[in-house]
ROVEXMI-209855 format. One line per 8 residues: number of its first residue (from 1); their letters; for each residue y, x, z of C-alpha. Coordinates in steps of 0.2 Angstrom, whole numbers. Each point is the difference from the previous one (the first is absolute). Example, Ala and Ser with C-alpha at 12.3 -4.5 7.8 and 13.67 -1.06 7.14 Angstrom:
<pts>
1 = AS = -22,62,39 ~ 17,6,-3
</pts>
This chain:
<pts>
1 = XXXXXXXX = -32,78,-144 ~ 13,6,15 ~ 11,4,-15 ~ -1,-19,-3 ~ 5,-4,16 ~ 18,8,-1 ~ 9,-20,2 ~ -9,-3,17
9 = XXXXXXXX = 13,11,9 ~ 14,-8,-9 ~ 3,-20,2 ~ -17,-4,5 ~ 2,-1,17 ~ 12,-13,1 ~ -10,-8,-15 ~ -14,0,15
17 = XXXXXXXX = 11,-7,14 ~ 6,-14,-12 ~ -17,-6,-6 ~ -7,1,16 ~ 15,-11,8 ~ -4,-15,-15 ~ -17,1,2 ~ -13,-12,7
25 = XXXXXXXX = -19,12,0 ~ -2,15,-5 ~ -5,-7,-17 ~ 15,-5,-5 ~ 8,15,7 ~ -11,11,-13 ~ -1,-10,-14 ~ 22,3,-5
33 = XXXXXXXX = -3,19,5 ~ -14,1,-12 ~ 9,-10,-14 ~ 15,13,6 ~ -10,16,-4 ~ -9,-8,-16 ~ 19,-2,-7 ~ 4,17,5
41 = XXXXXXXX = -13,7,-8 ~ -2,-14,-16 ~ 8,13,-12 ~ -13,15,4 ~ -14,-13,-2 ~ 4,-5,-16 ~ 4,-19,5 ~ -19,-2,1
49 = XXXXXXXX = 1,-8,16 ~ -5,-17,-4 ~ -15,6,-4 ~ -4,0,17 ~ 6,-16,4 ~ -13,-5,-14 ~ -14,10,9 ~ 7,-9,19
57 = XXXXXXXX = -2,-16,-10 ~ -21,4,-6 ~ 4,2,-18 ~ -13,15,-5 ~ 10,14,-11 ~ -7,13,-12 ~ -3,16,3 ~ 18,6,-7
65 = XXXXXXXX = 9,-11,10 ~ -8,4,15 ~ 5,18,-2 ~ 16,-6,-4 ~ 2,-9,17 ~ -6,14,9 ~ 15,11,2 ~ 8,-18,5
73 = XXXXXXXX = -14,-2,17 ~ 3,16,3 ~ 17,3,4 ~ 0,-20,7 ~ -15,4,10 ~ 7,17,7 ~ 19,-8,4 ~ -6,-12,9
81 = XXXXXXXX = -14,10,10 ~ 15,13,2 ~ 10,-16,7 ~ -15,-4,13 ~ -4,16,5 ~ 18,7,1 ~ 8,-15,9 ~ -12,3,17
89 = XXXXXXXX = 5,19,0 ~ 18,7,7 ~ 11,1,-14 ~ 2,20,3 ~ -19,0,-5 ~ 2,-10,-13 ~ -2,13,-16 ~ -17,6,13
97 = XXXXXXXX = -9,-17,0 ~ 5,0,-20 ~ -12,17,-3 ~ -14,-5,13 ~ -1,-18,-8 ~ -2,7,-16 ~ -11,12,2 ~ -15,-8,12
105 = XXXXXXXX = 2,-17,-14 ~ 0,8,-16 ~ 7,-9,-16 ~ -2,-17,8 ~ 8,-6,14 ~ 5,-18,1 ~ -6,-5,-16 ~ -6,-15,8
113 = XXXXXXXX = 14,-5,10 ~ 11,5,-12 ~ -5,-10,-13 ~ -6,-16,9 ~ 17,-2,7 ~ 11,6,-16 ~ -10,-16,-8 ~ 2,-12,12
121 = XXXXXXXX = 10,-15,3 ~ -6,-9,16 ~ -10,5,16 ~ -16,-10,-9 ~ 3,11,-16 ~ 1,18,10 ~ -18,-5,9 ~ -9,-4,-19
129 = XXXXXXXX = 5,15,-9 ~ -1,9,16 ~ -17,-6,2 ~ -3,2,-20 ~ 5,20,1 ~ -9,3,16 ~ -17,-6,-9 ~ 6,12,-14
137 = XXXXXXXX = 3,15,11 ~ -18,-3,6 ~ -7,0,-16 ~ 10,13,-12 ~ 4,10,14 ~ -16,0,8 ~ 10,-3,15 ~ 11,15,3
145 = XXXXXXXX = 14,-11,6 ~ 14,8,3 ~ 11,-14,-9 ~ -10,-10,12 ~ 4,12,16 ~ 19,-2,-6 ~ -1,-20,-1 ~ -9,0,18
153 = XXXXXXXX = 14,10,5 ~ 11,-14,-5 ~ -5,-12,12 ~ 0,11,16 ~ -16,8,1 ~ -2,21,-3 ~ -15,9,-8 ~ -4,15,12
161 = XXXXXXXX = -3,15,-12 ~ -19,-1,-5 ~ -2,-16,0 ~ -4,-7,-18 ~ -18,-1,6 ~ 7,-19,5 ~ 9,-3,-17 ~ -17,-5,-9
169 = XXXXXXXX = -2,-15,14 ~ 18,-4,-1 ~ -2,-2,-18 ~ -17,-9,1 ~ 3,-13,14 ~ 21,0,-2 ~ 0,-7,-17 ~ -15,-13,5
177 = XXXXXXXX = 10,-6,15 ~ 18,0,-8 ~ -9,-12,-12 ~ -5,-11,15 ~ 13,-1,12 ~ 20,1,-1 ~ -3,6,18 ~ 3,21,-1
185 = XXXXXXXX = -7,0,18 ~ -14,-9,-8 ~ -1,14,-12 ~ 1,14,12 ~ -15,-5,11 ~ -11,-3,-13 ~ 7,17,-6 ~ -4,9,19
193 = XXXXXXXX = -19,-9,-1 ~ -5,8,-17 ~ 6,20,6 ~ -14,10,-1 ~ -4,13,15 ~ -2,16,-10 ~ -9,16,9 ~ 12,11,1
201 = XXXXXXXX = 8,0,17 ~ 17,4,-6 ~ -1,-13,-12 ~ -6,-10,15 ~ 15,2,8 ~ 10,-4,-13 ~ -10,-17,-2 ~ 2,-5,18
209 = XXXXXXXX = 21,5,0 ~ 1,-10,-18 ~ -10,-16,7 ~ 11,-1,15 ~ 15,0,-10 ~ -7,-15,-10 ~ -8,-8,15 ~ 19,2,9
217 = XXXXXXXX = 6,-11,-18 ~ -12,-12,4 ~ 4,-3,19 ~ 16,0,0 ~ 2,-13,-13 ~ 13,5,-12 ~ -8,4,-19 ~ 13,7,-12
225 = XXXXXXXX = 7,-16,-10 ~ 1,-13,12 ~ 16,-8,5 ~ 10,15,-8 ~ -3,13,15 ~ -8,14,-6 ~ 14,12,-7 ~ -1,17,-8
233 = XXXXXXXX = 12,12,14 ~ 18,4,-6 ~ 10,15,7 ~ -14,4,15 ~ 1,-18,7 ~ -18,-9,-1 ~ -4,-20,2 ~ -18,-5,11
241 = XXXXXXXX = -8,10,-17 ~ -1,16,11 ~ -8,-12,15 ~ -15,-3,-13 ~ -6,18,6 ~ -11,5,17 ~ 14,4,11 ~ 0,18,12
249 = XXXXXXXX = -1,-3,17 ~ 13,10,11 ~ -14,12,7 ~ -2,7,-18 ~ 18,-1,-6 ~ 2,11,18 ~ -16,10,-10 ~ 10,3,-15
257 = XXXXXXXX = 18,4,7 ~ -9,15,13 ~ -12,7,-16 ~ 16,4,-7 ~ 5,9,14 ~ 12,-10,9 ~ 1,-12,15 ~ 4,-16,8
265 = XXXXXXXX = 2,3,18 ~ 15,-2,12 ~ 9,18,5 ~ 8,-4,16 ~ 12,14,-5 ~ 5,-6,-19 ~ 2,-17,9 ~ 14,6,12
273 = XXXXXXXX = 8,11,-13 ~ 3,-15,-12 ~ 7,-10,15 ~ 10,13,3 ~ 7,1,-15 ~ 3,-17,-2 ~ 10,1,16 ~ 13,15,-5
281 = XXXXXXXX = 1,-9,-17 ~ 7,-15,7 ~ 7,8,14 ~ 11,10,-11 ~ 7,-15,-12 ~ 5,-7,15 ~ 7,13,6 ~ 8,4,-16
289 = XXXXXXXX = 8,-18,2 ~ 7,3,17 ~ 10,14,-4 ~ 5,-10,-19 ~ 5,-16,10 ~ 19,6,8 ~ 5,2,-18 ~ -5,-18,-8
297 = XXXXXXXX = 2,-10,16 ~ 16,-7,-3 ~ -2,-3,-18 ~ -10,-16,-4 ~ -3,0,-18 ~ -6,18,5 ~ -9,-3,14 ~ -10,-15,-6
305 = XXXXXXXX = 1,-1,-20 ~ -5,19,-2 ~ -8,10,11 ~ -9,-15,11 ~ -10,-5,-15 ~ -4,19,-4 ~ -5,3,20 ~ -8,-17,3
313 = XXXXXXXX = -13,6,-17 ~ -2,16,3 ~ -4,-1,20 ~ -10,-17,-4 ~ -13,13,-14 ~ -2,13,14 ~ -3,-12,15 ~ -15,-5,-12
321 = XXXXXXXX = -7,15,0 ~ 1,-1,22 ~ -8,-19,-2 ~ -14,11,-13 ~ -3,10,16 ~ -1,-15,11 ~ -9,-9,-14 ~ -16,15,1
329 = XXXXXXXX = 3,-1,20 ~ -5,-19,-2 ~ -17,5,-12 ~ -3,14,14 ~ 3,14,-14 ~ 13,8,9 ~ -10,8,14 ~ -19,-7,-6
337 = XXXXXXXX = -11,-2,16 ~ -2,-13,9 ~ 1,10,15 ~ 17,3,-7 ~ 7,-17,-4 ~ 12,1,14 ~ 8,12,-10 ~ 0,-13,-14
345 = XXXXXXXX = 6,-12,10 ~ 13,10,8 ~ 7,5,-15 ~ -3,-14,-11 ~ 12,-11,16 ~ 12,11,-1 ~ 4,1,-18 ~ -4,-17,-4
353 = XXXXXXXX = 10,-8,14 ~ 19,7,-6 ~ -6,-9,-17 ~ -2,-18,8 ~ -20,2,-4 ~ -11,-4,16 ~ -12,12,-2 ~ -16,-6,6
361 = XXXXXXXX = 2,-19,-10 ~ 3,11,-16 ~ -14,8,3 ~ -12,-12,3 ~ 6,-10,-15 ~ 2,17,-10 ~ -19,2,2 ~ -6,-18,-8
369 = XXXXXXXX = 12,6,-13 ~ -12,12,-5 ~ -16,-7,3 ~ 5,-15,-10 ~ 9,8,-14 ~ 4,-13,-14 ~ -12,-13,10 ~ 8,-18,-3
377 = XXXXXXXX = -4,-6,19 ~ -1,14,10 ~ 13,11,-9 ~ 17,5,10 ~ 16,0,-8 ~ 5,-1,-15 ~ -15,-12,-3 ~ 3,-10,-19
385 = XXXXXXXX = 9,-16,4 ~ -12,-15,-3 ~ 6,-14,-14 ~ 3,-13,12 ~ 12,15,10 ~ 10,3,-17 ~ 9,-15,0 ~ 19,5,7
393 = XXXXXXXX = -3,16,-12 ~ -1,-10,-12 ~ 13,-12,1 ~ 11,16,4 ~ -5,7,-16 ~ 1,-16,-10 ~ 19,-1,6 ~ 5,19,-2
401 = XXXXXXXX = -10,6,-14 ~ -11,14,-2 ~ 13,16,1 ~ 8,-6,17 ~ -16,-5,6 ~ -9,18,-4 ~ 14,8,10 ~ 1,-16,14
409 = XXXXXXXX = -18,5,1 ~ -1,19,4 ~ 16,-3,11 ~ -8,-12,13 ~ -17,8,1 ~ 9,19,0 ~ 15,-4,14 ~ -8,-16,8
417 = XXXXXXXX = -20,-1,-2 ~ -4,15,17 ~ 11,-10,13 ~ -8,-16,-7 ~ -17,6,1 ~ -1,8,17 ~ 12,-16,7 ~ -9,-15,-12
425 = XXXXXXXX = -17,11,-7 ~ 9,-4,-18 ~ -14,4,-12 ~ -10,4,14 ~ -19,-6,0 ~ -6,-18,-3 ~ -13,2,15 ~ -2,8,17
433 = XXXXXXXX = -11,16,4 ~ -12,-13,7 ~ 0,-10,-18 ~ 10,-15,4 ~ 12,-7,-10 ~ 19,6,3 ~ 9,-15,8 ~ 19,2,-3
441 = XXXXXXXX = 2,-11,13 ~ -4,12,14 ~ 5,17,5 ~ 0,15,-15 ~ 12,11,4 ~ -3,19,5 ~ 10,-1,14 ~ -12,-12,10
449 = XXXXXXXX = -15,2,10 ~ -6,-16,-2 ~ 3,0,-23 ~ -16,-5,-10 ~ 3,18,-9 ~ -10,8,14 ~ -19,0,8 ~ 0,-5,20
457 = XXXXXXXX = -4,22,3 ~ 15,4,-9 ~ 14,-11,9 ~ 2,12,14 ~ 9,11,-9 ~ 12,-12,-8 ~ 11,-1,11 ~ 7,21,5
465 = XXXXXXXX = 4,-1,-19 ~ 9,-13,3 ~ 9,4,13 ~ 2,17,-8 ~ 10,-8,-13 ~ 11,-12,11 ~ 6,14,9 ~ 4,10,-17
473 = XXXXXXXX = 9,-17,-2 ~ 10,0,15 ~ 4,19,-2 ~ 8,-4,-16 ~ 10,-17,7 ~ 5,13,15 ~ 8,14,-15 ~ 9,-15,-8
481 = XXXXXXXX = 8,-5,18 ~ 6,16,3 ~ 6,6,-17 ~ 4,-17,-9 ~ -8,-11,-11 ~ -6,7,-17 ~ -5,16,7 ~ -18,-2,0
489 = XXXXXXXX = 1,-9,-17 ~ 8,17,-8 ~ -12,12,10 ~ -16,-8,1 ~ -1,-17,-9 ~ 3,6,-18 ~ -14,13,1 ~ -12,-11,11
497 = XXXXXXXX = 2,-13,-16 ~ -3,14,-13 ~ -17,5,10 ~ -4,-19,-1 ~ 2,1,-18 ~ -13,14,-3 ~ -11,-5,12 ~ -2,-18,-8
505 = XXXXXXXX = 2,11,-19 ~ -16,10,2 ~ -12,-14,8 ~ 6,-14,-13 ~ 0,12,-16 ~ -17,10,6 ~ -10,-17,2 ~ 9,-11,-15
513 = XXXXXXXX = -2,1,-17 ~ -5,-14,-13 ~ -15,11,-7 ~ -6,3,18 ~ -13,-13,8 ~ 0,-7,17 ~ -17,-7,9 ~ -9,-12,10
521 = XXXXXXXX = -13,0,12 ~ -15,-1,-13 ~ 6,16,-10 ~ 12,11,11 ~ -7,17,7 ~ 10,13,9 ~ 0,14,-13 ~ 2,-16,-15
529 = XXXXXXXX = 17,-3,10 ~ 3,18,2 ~ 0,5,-17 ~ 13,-14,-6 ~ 12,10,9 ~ 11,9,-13 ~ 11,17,2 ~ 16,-2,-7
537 = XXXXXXXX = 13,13,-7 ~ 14,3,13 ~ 13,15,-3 ~ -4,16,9 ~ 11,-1,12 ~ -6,-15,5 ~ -16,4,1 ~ 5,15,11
545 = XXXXXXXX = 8,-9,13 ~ -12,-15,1 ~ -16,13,1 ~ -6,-7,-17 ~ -6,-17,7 ~ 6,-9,-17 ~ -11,14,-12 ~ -13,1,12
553 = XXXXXXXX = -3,-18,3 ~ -18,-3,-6 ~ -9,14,9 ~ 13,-6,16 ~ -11,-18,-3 ~ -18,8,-3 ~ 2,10,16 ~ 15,-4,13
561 = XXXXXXXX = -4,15,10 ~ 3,14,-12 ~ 19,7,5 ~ 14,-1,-11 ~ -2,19,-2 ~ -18,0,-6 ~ 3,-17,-12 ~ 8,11,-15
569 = XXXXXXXX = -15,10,-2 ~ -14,-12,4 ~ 9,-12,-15 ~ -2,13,-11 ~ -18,2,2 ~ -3,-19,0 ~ 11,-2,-16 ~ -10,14,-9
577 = XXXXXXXX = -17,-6,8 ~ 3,-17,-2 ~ 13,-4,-13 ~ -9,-15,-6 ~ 7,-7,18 ~ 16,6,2 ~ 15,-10,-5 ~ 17,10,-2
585 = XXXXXXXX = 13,-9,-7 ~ 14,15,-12 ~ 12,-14,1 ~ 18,3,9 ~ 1,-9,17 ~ 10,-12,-5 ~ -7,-5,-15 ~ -15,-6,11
593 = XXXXXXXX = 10,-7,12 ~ 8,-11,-14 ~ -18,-3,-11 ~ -7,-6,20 ~ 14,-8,4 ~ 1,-10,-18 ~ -19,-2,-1 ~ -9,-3,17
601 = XXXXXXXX = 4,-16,8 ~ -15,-7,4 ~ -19,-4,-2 ~ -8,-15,-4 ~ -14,0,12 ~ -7,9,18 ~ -16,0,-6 ~ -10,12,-14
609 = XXXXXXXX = 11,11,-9 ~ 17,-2,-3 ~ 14,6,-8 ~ 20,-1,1 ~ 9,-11,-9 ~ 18,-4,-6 ~ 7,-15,5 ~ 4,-7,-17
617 = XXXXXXXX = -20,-5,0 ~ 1,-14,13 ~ 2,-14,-10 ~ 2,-14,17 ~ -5,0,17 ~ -12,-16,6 ~ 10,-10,9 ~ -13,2,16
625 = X = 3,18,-1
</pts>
């Protein structure tokens, strides 16, 4: 059957990505891929495939046209298990989850999925042949369910290995309660009430892990077909689906990561060495520019058209990787203890300060950024725009278009949105650690002791950072008075902006995406905000000089204490032990940028679960509002 396979390396992927973009539920997402592979393979089949629409439709058929439609469900039934399976594995080992589906289903997989999809029209149509083919699974199978597995898979719940021992109860009470209720929540709980408790204490096990997972389906409140949210992942990125799952707690992610014989902890040593490096490398560009700067000096176009834009980007990337250092300084990753935070905090001052970032207000803020990843109220920065917040992007969009407003977009959050959140809290948090509402009115700025960013223990240390940074401030005005206006502007400014710009590009593309949800008080936990982080795919070089934060990203978020130099190993334990929860996006950077920047405007609510959306869905704004 691999033979078969040979066009999935070919066009399907972007046949993926496109479906998935125009789709509403995972449903509708299926149904044109299996339609797709029934017309791939309609010459090998002898154009009997409507005889399966005429089986999805509960005609009976004879004996020779049943054998006639088998080949027809069994290549339908393996593309599209191949499709499930294959599209929550790493596209490296995708010819791999090919051989082990096949062999551990047999001849059957996805029958039932396949089938109940390929003939249906609506959502109320997919649940009657669905139920109609799971009552005949029960029966003429006697249960053995892999079709079965393979559609359960669909909607965001895995099988562990070993566990058909369930299938008879999923068949018995699933059809009964599909019958009764639209609710697929409904369904499940009736579902977890009727599993049996077999002997076997492996078996047991696999009981207990597989009614968590459909007890966590239940709790959190999002069955598979309603309001469109449940999507089959594309490319490695996963909607709330993968959240339908128990989530790992650090403890045992920290569990897996040392079994495999590496670590997490802080080396004092690595730590100074990266610093160091980070140092010399910056040191020599400018340096480099010193001894450059006689010969361009005089010539404007030169000067300014030529190599000011080149110096300004290039020093601007490796400062970032010196604001990375600071950044781990501020998460006490940079020298671990507590009895060594004043390292942390020396270090983290000093490297922060020359880059206008008042060290101890980032860090307080920086913290409620990751304990409230993707949280609606207590999130900070780059929380989603509220409807009623939209209105001038709106009315900017409605004058300039779509085109100039993508790039208007990206520009203003990329070059403007760091000053304007540590001076205004711009997409900063709608309430203060103490839970009340944000006033606008009153202080919000990073730079005050008094701001409602802060708790009353934490105001104390506002102030040396700022004053840290008003001195940085005055040193520059001092370089300008004695070597003329426009010096600082070549030598620092262009570079401080292009740190800006990748400072604001990894916080606003690892937490933004329209397939990515954002929570509420009644349904947000740590490690459900954790996980909607997704690793993007920078250049190398790039993810050299800034210490991989941008392809380390989700393990950074599941635990802030693990060093930039431990990240790129403990990912890859977590993508292999958990790739049902990691999201890696293959896309080029800018790609994303221009899909978030085009996409994810904002949400319609702060309460339950929301997602982004573009602007061209606000139809008015109440006049109250």
């Amino acid at each position: 059957m691999t033979e078969k396979m040979a066009f999935f390396g070919g066009s399907s992927p972007s046949v993926f990505r496109t479906l998935h973009r125009n789709c509403t539920d995972h449903a509708a997402l299926a149904k044109p891929f299996v339609q797709l592979c029934a017309d791939e393979m309609k010459n090998a089949t002898d154009g009997k495939f409507d005889l399966v629409k005429r089986l999805g439709a509960g005609e009976r058929l004879t004996e020779e046209e049943v054998a006639g439609v088998a080949t027809v469900v069994k290549t339908i039934g393996h593309l599209t298990a191949f499709y499930v399976s294959a599209m929550d594995t790493p596209k490296a080992d995708f010819k791999a989850a090919v051989k082990a589906y096949t062999a551990t289903t047999g001849d059957r997989p996805g029958m039932l999925a396949a089938v109940a999809i390929a003939t249906s029209t609506s959502e109320a149509d997919f649940k009657k042949h669905a139920t109609a083919f799971v009552k005949a699974a029960a029966v003429a199978e006697k249960a053995s369910g892999e079709g079965l597995a393979a559609a359960w898979a669909a909607a965001g719940v895995s099988m562990p290995k070993g566990g058909d021992f369930i299938i008879p109860a999923i068949c018995a009470e699933g059809a009964g309660a599909l019958n009764e209720s639209s609710n697929v929540a409904g369904t499940l709980a009736k579902v977890v009430s009727s599993l049996p408790v077999p002997e076997d204490k492996a078996m047991e096990a696999a009981a207990k892990k597989v009614k968590d997972s459909l007890k966590t389906v239940i709790d959190f409140g999002c069955p598979p077909f309603e309001e469109g949210k449940i999507t089959l992942p594309i490319d490695g990125i996963r909607d709330v689906a993968a959240l339908n799952q128990a989530l790992p707690d650090i403890a045992e992610i920290k569990r897996e990561i040392e079994k495999r014989g590496f670590t997490v902890n802080v080396n004092l040593f690595l730590s100074f060495f990266w610093l160091a490096h980070d140092l010399v490398l910056n040191g020599a560009l400018l340096y480099g520019m010193y001894l450059l700067y006689p010969y361009i000096a005089t010539n404007f176009a030169l000067k300014w058209l030529v190599v000011w834009p080149i110096y300004s980007f290039v020093l601007g990337t490796t400062l970032t990787g010196l604001w990375v250092i600071g950044h781990e300084c501020g998460h006490r990753a940079f020298a671990g203890a507590r009895e060594n935070d004043w390292i942390n905090d020396v270090v983290g001052f000093v490297v922060h300060t020359p880059l206008l970032v008042p060290f101890w207000a980032w860090r307080y803020s920086h913290h409620k950024h990751h304990m409230f990843t993707n949280h609606l109220l207590d999130g900070e920065t780059h929380v989603p725009n509220h409807k009623n917040g939209a209105k001038m992007d709106h009315a900017i969009w409605k004058v300039i278009g779509e085109d100039a407003f993508v790039f208007w977009n990206a520009f203003q959050h990329l070059f403007f949105g760091w000053p304007l959140y540590l001076i205004q809290n711009a997409t900063g948090g709608r309430r203060t650690p103490a839970g009340q509402k944000i006033n606008r009115k009153k202080p919000v700025s990073h730079f005050r002791p008094e701001s409602q960013v802060f708790d009353d223990n934490q105001r104390s240390m506002i102030l040396p950072g700022t004053l840290g940074c008003l001195a940085w401030l005055a040193f520059l005005a001092y370089v300008d008075y004695e070597s003329g206006l426009g010096t600082t502007l070549f030598w620092y400014w262009g570079a401080y902006c292009w740190t800006n710009f990748w400072l604001v590009l990894y916080t606003w593309l690892h937490h933004s995406d329209k397939e990515i949800p954002h929570f509420s008080d009644g349904n947000f936990t740590y490690m459900r905000g954790a996980t909607c982080s997704i690793d993007r795919a920078y250049p190398a070089i790039i993810n050299y000089v800034h210490h991989h934060i941008g392809s380390t990203h989700v393990m950074h978020h599941i635990s802030f204490q693990v060093p930039h130099y431990r990240a790129e190993n403990a990912t890859k334990v977590y993508r292999e032990r958990y790739p049902h929860l990691y999201r890696f996006d293959t896309r080029s950077v800018y790609e994303v940028m221009c899909d978030v920047s085009s996409t994810c405007h904002y949400v319609e609510d702060v309460k339950d679960v929301q997602y982004y959306k573009h602007l061209n869905t606000i139809q008015s704004f109440k006049k109250n509002e």
